[in-house]
N, C-alpha and C positions, 0 to 999 in steps of 0.2 A: 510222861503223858500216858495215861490210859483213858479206857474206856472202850468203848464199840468197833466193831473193825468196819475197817474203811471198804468202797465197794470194789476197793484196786489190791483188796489183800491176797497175795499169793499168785498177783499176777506178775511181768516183769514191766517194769516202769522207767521211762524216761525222766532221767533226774534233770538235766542239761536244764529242758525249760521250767522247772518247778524253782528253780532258784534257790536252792537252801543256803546258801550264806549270803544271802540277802541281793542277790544280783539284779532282780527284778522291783526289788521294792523300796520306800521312799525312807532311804536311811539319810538321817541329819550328818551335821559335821561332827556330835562326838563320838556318832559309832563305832564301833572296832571295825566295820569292814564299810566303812565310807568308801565313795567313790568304787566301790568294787563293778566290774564289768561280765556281760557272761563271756564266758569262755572258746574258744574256737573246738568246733568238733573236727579239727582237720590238723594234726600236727607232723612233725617230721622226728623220726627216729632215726639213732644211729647202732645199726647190730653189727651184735662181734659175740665170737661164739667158739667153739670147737668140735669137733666130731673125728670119727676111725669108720673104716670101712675092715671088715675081716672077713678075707672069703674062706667060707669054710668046707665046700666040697667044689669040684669046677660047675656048677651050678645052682651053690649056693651062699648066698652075702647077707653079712650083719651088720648093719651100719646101726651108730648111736650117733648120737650130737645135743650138745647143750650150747643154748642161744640165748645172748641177752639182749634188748633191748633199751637204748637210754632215750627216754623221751625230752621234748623242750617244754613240755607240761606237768604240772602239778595237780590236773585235776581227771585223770583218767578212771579215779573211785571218786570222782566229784567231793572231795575233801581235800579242802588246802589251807585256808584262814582261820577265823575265831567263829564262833559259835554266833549268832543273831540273838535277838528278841525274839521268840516264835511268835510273836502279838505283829508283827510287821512282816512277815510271811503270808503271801497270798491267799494260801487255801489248806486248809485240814490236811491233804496229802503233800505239802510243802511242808510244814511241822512237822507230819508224822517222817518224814524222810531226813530230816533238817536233825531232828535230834532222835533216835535210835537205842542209846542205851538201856530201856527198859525190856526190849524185846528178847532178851536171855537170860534176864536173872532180874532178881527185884533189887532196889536200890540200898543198898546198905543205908543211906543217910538221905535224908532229902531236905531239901529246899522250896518251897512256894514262896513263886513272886507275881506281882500282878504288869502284863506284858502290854504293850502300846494299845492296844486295842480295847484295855480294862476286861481282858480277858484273868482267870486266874489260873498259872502253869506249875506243875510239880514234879520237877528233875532231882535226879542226882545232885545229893551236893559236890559240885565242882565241876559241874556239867552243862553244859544246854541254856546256860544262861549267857545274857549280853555283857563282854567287859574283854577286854585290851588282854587281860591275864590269862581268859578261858578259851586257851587253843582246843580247836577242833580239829585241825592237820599240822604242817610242820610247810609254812610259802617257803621256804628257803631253801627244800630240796626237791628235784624233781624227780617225776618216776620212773622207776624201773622196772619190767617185767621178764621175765624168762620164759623162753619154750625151750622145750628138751622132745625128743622123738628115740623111738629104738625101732629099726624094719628091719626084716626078714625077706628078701629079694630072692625071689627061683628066677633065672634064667634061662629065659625058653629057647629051644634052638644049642645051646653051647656045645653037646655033645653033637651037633650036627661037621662033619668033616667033610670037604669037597672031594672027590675023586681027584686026582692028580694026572693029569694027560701030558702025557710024552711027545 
């Protein structure tokens, strides 16, 4: 899809209720993502991670750590199922967020199809169109993210010693 940029360009945008793989709009029963539902923005992680602490003078520590996180969701990049119609997508920034691939490179090959709406759309070929085949994420696995930290701790006080009273 091209053409004119939209008045949300370059802002950060809530994808959750724009629907892109069709969560919000009137998909029939042979669609790829029938019955799909929106998604909960509240899920449960299980972290597990490692880290070292290494004190390097008596008042000074290095600590690193790398952490993972396994979530019970698939949609934390709001990408999990097949590609929609962009003709049955609500509104111009549901499309434009819905299918993406133009926005780094031009399309080696393309495709024009004409989308529910008797709109006419031009993707990548093997992209961004409606069908069973044209995965847009992978529903089968969920996500995982890492955080990793490295701090440098001064400890105020340690060279502090008490008097000792007899």
């Amino acid at each position: 899809m091209q053409g004119n940029a939209l008045a949300e360009a370059g802002k950060w945008v809530k994808l959750r209720p724009l629907g892109t793989e069709g969560q919000y709009s009137q998909l029939t029963q042979g669609d790829a993502n029938y019955g799909i539902k929106p998604y909960s923005q509240f899920q449960i992680g299980i972290p597990f991670g490692l880290g070292a602490r290494l004190r390097l003078t008596e008042t000074l520590d290095l600590w690193a750590d790398i952490g993972f996180r396994y979530t019970f969701t698939d949609y934390l990049d709001d990408v999990s199922k097949n590609y929609v119609d962009l003709g049955v997508l609500k509104s111009p920034l549901a499309q434009a967020m819905s299918y993406r691939t133009g926005e780094l490179k031009l399309p080696s090959s393309t495709d024009v199809y004409t989308g529910r709406d008797n709109k006419s759309y031009t993707v990548e070929a093997g992209y961004g169109q409606e069908g069973q085949w044209n995965k847009r994420g992978s529903k089968g696995q969920n996500d995982i993210y890492m955080v990793t930290s490295i701090r440098v701790t001064h400890i105020i006080g340690a060279t502090y010693h008490r008097a000792k009273f007899r």
